[in-house]
N, C-alpha and C positions, 0 to 999 in steps of 0.2 A: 504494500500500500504506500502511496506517494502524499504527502500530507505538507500545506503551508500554515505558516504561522498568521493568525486570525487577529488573536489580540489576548490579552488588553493591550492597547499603543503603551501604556508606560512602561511593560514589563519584558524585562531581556528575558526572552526564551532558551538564551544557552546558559545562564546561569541560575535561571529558577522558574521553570516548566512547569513545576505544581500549579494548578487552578491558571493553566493558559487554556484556549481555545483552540484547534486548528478546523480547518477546511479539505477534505479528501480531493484529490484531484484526479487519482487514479486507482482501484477500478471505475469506483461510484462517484462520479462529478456532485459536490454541493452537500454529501453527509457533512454533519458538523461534528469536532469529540471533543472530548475536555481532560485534558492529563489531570488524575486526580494522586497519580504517586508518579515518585521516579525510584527505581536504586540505581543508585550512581555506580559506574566502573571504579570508583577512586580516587579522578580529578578534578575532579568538582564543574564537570562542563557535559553537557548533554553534546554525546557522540556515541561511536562506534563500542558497541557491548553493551549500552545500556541497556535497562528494561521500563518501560513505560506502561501504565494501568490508563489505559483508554475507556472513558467514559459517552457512548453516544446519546448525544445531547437528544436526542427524539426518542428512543426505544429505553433509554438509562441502561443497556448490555455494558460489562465494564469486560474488557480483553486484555489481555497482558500483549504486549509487543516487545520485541529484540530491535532494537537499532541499527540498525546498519548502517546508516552515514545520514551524515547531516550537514546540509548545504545554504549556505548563506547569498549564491549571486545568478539563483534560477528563480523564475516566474512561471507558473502554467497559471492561463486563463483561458475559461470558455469563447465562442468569438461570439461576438455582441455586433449586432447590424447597428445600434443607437443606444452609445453609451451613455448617454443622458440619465442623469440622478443614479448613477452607479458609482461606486468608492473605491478608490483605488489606493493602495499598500505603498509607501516609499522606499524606496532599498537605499537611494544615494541622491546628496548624500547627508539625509536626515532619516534615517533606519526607524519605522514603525511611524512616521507623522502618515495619518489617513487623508485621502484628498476626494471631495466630493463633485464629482463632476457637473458642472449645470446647463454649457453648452457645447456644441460641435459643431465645424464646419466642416 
């Protein structure tokens, strides 16, 4: 499963995942989950070995997950004919400020 970081906008996700949100991107476009535990490998930084307790925010199923890598300068988005009043994630370079989109040309 392919998973981006949701929010909250104040909170680093590599250093404290507990009660974050993500966004599935791949298989299921648009489940929403909520890390409700981490155990950490050791380094105090959400990466490779970790284990994460997925909580989906619509059904409440909580799943254990194994980490496999964690990337910080990829994007998947659905494609949107009229992004209008849609919110978009900043990566650079102000990491988590939300932007609200209002118009398009």
């Amino acid at each position: 499963m392919f998973v981006e970081f949701k929010g909250p906008p104040d909170q680093d996700p590599i250093y404290s995942p507990v009660c974050t949100l993500w966004h599935e991107v791949w298989p299921n476009y648009s489940n929403v989950y909520h890390i409700i535990n981490w155990y950490d490998n050791g380094n105090g930084v959400l990466d490779y070995c970790d284990y994460i307790d997925l909580q989906d925010i619509n059904t409440g199923i909580i799943v254990t997950w194994h980490v496999e890598d964690v990337a910080t300068d990829l994007i998947l988005r659905e494609k949107i004919m009229d992004p209008r009043c849609t919110w978009w994630h900043e990566i650079y370079p102000n990491y988590c400020r939300w932007h609200h989109l209002t118009s398009w040309e």
